[in-house]
C-alpha positions as CSV (number, residue, x, y, z in Angstrom):
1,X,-25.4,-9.4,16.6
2,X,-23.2,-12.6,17.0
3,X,-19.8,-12.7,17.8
4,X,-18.3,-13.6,14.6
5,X,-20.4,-10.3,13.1
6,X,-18.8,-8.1,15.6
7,X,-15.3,-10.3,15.0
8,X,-15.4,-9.8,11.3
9,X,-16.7,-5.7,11.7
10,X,-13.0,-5.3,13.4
11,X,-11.4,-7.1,11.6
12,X,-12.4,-4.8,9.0
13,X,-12.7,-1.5,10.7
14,X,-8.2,-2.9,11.5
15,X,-8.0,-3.3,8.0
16,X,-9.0,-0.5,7.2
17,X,-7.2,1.9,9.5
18,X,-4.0,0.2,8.7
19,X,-4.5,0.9,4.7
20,X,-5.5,4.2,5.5
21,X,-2.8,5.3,7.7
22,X,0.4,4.2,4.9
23,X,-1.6,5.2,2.1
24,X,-3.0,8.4,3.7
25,X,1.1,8.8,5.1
26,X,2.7,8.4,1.6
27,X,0.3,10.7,-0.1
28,X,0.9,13.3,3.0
29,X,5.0,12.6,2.0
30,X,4.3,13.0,-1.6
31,X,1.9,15.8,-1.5
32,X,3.0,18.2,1.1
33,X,6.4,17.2,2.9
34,X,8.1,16.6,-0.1
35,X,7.3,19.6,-1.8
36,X,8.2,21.5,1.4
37,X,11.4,20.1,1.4
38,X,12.5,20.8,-1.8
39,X,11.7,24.3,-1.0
40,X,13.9,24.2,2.1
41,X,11.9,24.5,4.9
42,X,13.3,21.2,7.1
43,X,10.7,21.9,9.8
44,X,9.3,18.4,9.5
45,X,12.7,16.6,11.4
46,X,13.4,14.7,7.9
47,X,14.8,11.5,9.1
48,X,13.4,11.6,12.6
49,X,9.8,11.6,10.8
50,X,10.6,9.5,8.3
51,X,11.9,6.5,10.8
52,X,8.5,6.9,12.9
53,X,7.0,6.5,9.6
54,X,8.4,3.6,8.9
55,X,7.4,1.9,11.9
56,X,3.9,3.0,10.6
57,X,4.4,1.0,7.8
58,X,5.9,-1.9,9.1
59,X,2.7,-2.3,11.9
60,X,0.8,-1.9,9.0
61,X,2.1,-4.2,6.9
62,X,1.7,-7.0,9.2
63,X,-1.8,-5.9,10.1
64,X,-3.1,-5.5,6.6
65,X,-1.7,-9.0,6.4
66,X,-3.2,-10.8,9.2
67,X,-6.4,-9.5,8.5
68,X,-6.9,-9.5,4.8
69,X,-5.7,-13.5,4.8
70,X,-8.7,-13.5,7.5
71,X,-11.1,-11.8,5.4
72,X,-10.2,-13.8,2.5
73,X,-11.1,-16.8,3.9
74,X,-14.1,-15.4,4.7
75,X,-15.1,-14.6,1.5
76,X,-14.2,-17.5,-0.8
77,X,-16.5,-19.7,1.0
78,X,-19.2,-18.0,-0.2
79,X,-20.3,-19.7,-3.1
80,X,-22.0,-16.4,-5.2
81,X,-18.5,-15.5,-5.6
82,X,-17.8,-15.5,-9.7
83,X,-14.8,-15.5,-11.6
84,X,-14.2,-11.5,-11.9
85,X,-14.4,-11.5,-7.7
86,X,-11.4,-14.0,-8.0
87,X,-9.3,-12.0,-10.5
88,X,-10.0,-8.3,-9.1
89,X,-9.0,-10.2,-5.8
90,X,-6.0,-11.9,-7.3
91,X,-4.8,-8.2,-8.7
92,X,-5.6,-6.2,-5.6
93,X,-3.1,-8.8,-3.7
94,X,-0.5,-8.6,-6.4
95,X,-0.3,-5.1,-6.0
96,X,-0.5,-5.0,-2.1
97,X,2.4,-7.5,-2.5
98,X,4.5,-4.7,-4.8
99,X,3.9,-2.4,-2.0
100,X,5.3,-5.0,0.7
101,X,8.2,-5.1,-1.6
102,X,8.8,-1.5,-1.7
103,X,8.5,-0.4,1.3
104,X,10.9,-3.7,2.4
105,X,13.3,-2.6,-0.6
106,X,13.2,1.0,0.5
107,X,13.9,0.8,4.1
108,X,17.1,-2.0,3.4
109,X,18.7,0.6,1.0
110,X,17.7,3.7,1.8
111,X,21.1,5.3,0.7
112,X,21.9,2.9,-2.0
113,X,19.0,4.8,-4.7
114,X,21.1,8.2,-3.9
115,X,24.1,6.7,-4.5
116,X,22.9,4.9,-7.4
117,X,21.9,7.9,-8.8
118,X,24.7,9.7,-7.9
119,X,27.5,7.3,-9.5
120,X,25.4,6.3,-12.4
121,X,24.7,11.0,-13.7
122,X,26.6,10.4,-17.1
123,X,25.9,6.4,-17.6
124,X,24.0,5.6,-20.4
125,X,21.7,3.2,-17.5
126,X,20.8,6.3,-16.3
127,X,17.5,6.5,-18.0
128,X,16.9,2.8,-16.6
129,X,18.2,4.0,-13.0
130,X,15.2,6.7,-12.9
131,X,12.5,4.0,-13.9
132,X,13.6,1.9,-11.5
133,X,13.5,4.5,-9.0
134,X,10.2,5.9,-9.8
135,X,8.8,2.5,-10.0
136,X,9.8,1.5,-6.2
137,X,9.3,4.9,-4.8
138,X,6.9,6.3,-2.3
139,X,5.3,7.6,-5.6
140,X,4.2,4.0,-6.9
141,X,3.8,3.7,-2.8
142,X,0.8,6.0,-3.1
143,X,-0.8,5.6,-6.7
144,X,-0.6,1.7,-5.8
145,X,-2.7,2.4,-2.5
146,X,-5.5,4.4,-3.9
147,X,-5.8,1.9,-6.6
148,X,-6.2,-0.8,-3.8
149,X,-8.5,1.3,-2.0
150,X,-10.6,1.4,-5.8
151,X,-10.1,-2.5,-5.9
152,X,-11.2,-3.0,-2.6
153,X,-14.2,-1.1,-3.4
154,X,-14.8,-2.4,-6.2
155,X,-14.5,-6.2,-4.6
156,X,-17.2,-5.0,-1.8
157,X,-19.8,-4.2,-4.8
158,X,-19.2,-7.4,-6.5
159,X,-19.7,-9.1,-3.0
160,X,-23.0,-7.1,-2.6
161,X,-24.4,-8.1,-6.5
162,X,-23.6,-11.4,-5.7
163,X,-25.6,-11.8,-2.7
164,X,-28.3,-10.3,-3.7
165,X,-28.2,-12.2,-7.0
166,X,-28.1,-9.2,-9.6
């Protein structure tokens, strides 16, 4: 095994963990301490956990980063690579990008969206207040990450097909 394999397997394997530990942290959020919450058991530390989270996110961030730009490059000069590797890639960093921009958005204003929503009950933007707000939430956070994950996926069997040349 050369060094560049065993480069290129972390860089991966970094990848990888970093994805896994926001997306697998927003679904936990979404799935199990929200819904705890909202039934009033507080036995998570609310904004205690929810600052170590976001250092989570922000290592992650720059990780996922750094190391997809490295794997990029990697795999454009490949020349099997066809025009739906290109767009699936193009969309899977559109959408990481929405995610950089939420979770940047979120942590800058974390008490503007409750006071948003708060100011704005009996406005006729309210409907457009809630979209936004469910668009840039940690529930787009997590239905954007699994589709990554299916993108990335998806990229890796494209990869595979055109290597082998099916």
């Amino acid at each position: 095994m050369a060094f560049s394999d065993v480069f290129f397997l972390l860089i991966r394997w970094f990848h990888g963990l970093a994805a896994m530990a926001w997306v697998g942290g927003s679904l936990f959020y979404v799935l199990v301490m929200r819904p705890a919450q909202s039934k009033g058991w507080q036995g998570f530390g609310g904004q205690h956990v929810m600052n170590e989270f976001r250092g989570l996110v922000d290592t992650s961030i720059v990780v996922l980063v750094a190391t997809g730009t490295i794997m990029l490059f990697d795999r454009l000069t490949f020349p099997s690579l066809g025009a739906n590797y290109l767009a699936i890639a193009a969309l899977k960093i559109a959408l990481a990008i929405w995610m950089f921009s939420i979770a940047r958005r979120r942590w800058r204003s974390r008490g503007e969206a409750s006071r948003l929503g708060r100011e704005s009950s009996g406005s006729p933007n309210r409907v457009f207040t809630r979209v936004v707000a469910v668009m840039s939430g940690v529930n787009m956070t997590a239905i954007l990450g699994v589709t990554v994950f299916l993108l990335s996926d998806l990229l890796k069997l494209l990869f595979e097909l055109g290597l082998t040349g099916r």
